[in-house]
C-alpha positions as CSV (number, residue, x, y, z in Angstrom):
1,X,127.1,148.7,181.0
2,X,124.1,151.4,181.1
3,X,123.9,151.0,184.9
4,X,127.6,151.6,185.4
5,X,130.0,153.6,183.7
6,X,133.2,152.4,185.2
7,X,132.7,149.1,183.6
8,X,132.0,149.8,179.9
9,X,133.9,148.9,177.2
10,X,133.8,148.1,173.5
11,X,132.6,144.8,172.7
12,X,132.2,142.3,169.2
13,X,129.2,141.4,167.8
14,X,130.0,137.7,168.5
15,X,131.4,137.4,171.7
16,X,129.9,136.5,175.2
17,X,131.6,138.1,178.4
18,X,131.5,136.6,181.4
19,X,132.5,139.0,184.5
20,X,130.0,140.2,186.5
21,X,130.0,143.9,186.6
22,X,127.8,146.7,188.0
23,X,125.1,146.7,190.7
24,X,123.0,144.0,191.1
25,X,119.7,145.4,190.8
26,X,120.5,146.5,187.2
27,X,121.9,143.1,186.2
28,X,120.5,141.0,183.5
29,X,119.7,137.5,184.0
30,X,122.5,136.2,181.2
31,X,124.6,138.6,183.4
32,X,124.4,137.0,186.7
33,X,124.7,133.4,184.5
34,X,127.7,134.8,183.2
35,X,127.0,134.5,179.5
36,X,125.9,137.9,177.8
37,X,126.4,140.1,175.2
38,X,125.4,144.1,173.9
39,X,121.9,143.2,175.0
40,X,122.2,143.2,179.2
41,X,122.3,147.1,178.8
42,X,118.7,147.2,177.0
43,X,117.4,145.3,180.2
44,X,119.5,148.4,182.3
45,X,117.6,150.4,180.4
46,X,114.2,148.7,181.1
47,X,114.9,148.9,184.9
48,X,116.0,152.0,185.1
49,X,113.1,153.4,182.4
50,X,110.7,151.6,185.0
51,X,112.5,153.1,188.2
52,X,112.3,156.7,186.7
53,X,108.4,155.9,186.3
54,X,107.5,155.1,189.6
55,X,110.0,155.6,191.9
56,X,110.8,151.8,192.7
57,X,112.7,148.7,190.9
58,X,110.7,145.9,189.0
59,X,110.1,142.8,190.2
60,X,109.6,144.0,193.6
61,X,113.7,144.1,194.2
62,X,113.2,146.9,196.6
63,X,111.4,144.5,199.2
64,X,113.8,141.7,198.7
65,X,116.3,141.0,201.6
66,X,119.7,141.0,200.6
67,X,120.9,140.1,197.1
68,X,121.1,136.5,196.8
69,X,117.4,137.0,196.7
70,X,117.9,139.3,194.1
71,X,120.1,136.3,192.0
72,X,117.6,134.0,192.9
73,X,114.6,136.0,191.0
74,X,116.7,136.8,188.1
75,X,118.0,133.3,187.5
76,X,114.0,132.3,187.3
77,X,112.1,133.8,185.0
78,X,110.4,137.0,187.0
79,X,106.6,138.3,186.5
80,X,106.9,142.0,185.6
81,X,104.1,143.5,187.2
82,X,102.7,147.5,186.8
83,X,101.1,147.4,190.5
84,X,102.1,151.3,191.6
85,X,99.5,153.9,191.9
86,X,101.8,156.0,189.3
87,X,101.2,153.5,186.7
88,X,97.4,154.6,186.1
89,X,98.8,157.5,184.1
90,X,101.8,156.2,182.3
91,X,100.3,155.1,178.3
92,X,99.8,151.0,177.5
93,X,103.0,152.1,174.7
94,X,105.4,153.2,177.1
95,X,104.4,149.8,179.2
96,X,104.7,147.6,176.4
97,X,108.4,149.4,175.9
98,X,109.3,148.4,179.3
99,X,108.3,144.6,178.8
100,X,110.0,144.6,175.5
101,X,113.4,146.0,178.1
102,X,112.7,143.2,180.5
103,X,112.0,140.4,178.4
104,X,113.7,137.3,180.0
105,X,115.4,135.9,176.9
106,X,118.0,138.1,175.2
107,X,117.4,137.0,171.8
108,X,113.9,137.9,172.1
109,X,114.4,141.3,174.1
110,X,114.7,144.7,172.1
111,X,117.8,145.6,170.1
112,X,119.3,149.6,170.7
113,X,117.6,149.9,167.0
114,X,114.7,148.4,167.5
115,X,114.1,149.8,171.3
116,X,115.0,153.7,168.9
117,X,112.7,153.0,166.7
118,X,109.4,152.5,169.2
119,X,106.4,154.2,169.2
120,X,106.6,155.3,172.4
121,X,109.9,157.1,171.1
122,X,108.3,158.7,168.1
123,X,104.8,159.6,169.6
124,X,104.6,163.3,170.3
125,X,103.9,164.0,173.9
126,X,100.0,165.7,174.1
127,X,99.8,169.0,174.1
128,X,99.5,171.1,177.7
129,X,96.2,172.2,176.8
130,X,94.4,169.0,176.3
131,X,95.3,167.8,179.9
132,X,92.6,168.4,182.6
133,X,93.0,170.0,185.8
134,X,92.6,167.0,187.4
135,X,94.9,165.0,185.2
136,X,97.4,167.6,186.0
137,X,96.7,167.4,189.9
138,X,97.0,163.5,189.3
139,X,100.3,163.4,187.2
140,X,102.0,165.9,189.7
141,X,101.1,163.6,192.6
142,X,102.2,160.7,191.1
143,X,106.1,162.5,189.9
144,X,106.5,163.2,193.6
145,X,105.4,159.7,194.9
146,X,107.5,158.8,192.4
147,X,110.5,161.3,193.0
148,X,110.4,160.7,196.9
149,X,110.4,156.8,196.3
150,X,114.0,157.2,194.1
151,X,115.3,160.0,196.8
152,X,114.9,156.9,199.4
153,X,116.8,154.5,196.9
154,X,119.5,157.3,196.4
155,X,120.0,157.2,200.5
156,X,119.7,153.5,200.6
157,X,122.2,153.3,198.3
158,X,124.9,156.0,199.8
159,X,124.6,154.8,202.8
160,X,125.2,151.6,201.6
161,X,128.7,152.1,199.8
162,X,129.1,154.5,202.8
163,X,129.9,151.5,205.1
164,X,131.4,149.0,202.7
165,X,134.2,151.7,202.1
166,X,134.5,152.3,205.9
167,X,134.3,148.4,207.2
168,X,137.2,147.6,204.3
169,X,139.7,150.7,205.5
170,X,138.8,150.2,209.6
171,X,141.2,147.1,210.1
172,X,145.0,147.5,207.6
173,X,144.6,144.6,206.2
174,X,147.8,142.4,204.5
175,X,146.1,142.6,201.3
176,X,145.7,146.8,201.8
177,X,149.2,146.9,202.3
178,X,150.0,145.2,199.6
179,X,147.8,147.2,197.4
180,X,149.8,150.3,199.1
181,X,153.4,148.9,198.2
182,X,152.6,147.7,194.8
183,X,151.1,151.7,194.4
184,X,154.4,153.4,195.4
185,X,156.7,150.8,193.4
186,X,154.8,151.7,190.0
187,X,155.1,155.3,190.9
188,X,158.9,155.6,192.6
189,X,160.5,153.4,189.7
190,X,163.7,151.2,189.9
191,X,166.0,154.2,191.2
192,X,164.1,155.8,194.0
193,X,163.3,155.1,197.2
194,X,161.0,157.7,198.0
195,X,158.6,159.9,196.7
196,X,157.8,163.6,195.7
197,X,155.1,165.7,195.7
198,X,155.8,166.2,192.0
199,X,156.2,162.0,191.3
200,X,152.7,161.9,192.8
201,X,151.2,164.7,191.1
202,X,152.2,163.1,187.3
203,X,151.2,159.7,188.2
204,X,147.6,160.4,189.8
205,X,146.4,157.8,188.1
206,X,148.1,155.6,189.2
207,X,147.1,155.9,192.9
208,X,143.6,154.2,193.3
209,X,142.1,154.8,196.3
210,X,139.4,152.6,198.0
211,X,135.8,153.9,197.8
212,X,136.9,156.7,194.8
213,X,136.9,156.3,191.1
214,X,138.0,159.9,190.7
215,X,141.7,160.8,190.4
216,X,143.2,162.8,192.5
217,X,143.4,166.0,191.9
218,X,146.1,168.7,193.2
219,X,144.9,169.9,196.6
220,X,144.2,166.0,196.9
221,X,147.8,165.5,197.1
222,X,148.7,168.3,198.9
223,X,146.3,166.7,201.6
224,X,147.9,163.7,201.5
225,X,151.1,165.1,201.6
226,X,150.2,166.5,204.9
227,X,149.3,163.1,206.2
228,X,151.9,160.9,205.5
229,X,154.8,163.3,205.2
230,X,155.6,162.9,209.2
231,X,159.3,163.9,209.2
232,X,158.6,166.8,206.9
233,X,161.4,166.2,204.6
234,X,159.5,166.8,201.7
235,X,159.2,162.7,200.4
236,X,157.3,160.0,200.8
237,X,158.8,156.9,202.3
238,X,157.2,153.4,201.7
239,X,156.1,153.6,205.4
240,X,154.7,156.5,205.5
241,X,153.2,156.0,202.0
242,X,151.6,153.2,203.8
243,X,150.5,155.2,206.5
244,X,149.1,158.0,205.1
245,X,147.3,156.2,202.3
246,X,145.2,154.6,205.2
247,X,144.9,157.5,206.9
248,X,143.5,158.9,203.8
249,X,140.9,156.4,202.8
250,X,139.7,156.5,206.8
251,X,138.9,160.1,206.5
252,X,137.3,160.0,203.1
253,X,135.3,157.0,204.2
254,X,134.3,158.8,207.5
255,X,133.3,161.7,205.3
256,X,131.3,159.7,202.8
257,X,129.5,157.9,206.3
258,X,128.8,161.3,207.5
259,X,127.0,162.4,203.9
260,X,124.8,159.1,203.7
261,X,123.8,160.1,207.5
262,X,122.6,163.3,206.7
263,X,120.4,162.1,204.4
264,X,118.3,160.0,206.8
265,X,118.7,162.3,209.2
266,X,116.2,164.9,208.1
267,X,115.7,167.0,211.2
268,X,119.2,166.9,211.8
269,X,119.3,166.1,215.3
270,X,122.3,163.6,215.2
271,X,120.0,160.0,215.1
272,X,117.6,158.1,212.6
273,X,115.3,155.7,213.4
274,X,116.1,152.1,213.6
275,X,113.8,150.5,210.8
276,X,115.1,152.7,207.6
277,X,118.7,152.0,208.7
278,X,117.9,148.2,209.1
279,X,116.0,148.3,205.5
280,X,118.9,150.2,203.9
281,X,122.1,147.9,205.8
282,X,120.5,144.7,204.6
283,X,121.9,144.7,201.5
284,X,125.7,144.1,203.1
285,X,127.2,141.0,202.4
286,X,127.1,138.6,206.0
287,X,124.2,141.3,207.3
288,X,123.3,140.3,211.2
């Protein structure tokens, strides 16, 4: 999908999938009635071509309160609306591309070829000259309403995934340590009974830590060498595999809190205020 990278893959012509992938925001209807095909990404594409535009999602999904709201609007047929100041500059073309994006009804809704072969896609942009001063005073207020409007999304967001991935490694779980053993068994083989630094090193991939889709690199294993290595014999034991692995995700986690802060905290002074933290946690699952 458009919206998400991690969950892409090839797909046929004639086949409908069914798992729900990606954030919810950039979901198709058929998506979130788990019956879709090639064209949910053309709607992606309509939110985020509308979201680059002006800063906030269609359909008002910034202002809704958690995402079953969200589910709720897509599995009716939402009213795209062009309300934002930003709009009065954007061309009648590149609207009419959007609605064709966020049509309702796959069959009906732009193909890749068809969405390529748009006017708004062929249309030269207007020369620099022919602008006014004023139209130039206008279109630069309107890119930073709309680039300050996505840089509050973007913090919504972090901080966001920020707290998921440090509520789910707070409290080892049965199911964490379970994911931990399975992860050392597929790594150790049939033979061993602990692990080296040079096992883990060759099967990076193979260790999938919580909150990361990036493999571990080197100096990441080195790190968490140092952590779960306690009798500094040079292995890894299944207990301290266990050990450091959630020692690991709590500092990464911590780290990833402390980022998402930072960027609420403008001034730097250690504290935000209450309201933009409340507006960007209610999107957790079981919010109080």
């Amino acid at each position: 999908m458009v919206s998400d990278f991690t969950a892409s893959s090839k797909f046929k012509p004639d086949q409908l999938y069914e798992d729900i992938l990606g954030k919810i925001q950039y979901q198709a209807p058929e998506v979130v009635k788990q019956s879709y095909n090639s064209e949910c990404d053309i709607w992606s594409v309509g939110v985020i071509t509308y979201q680059l535009l002006c800063g906030e999602l269609p359909f008002g999904m910034d202002y809704m309160k958690n995402e079953d709201e969200i589910v709720k609007m897509l599995k009716g047929k939402p009213e795209l609306k062009f309300e934002q100041d930003q709009w009065d500059a954007v061309t009648n073309e590149c609207k009419a591309f959007i609605y064709l994006c966020l049509d309702n009804d796959a069959e009906s809704r732009f193909t890749s070829d068809s969405a390529l072969m748009n006017t708004w896609f062929k249309k030269k942009a207007p020369k620099a000259w022919r602008i006014s001063k004023k139209q130039k005073a206008e279109q630069e207020a309107n890119r930073l309403k709309a680039e300050n409007n996505l840089k509050q999304f973007n913090a919504k967001n972090k901080i966001v995934e920020a707290v998921k991935a440090y509520s789910s490694c707070s409290d080892l779980t049965q199911k964490q340590k379970d994911k931990y053993e399975q992860i050392f068994n597929n790594i150790k083989g049939p033979d061993g009974d602990a692990l080296s630094r040079k096992q883990l090193i060759e099967n990076n991939d193979k260790i999938q830590m919580s909150g990361s889709d990036e493999l571990m690199t080197d100096d990441d294993i080195d790190a968490f060498i140092k952590l779960a290595d306690k009798n500094q014999d040079g292995e890894i034991s299944l207990e301290e595999f266990i050990e450091g692995a959630t020692e690991y995700e709590r500092m990464n986690a911590e780290e990833l809190l402390k980022k998402a802060f930072a960027l609420f905290d403008k001034d730097g002074d250690g504290s935000i205020e209450a309201p933009e933290l409340l507006d960007a946690l209610q999107f957790l699952p079981n919010f109080d």
